[in-house]
N, C-alpha and C positions, 0 to 999 in steps of 0.2 A: 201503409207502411210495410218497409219488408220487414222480417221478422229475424230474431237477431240472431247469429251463426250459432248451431250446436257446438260447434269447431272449435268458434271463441271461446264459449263458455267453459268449452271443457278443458283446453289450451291453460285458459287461466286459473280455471282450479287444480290441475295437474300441479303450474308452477306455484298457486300457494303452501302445494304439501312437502314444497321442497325444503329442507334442514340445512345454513348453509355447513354448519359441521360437519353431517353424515357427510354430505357432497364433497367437501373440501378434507375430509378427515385423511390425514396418513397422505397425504399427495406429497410432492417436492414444492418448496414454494412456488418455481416457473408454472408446474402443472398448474398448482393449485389458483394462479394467477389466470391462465390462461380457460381454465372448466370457472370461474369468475365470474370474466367476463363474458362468455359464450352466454352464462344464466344469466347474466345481469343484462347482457343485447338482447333477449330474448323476452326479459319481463319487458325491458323499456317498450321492445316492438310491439309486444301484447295487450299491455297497456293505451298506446297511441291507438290499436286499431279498436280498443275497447273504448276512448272518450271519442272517436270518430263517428261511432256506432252510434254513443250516447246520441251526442249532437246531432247527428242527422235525426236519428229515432225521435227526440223529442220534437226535431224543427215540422218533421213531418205528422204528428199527435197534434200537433197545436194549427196546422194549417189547415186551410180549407173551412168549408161552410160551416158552423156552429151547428151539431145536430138540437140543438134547443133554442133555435133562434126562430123557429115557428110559434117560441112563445112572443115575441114582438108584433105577431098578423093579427090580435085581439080576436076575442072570443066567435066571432061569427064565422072570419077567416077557418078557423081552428076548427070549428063545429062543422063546415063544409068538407076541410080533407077530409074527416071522420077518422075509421081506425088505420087507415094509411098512414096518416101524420105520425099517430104515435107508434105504431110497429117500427116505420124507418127510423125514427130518431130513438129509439128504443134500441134498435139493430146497429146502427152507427156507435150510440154510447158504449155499446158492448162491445163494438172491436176499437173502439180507444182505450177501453179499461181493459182488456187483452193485450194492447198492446203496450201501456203502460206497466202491465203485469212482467210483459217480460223483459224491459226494459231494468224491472226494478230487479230482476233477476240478475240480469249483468252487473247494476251496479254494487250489488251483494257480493256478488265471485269479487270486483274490482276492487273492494273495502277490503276481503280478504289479503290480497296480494297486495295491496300496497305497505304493511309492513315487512314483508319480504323485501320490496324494493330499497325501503330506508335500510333496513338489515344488510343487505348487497350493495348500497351506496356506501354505507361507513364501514362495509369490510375492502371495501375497492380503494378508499381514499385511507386505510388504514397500511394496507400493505405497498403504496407509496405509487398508485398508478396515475 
């Protein structure tokens, strides 16, 4: 699995720290219309390339071989790999739960920002856009 952008992550916690008062504070309405929508095109876009992430992230977690499906070759199977068997599926669980690790890390920044986004939806559909 590739591993998921510093870029995004930090993209989308940037935009949760954004206030949209400080942001919009003192502008003229058009301004204040227009720096808006620029923040609100920007979560939308951040957000898409953050559930795109998601989704492939997890489709790619979940595919491929089972690293514990060496337990179905019953105990003789299992006693011939020897320590090979369980070093590899030992090795693979640990870069699934690494990578599941950092998946759960995006989705954390994304929880963050998503009430930004409702906050910048019903400031958008407030001032009449």
């Amino acid at each position: 699995m590739r591993p998921v952008s510093p870029r995004l992550v930090e993209r989308l916690r940037d935009l949760a720290l954004v206030e949209l008062d400080t942001l919009l504070g003192g502008l003229a309405e058009e301004d204040a219309r227009d720096v808006l929508l620029a923040y609100l095109s920007d979560l939308e876009d951040a957000v898409v390339e953050a559930r795109r992430a998601l989704r492939d992230g997890h489709a790619a977690v979940g595919a491929g071989v089972d690293p514990l499906g060496y337990l179905e070759q019953g105990p003789e199977r299992r006693a011939s790999a020897g320590d090979a068997g369980v070093i590899e599926a030992a090795m693979k669980l640990s870069q699934r739960a690494a990578a599941r690790r950092d998946l759960a890390r995006l989705e954390e920044v994304v929880r963050a920002v998503l009430p930004r986004l409702l906050e910048a939806d019903r400031r958008y559909v407030t001032l009449g856009m």
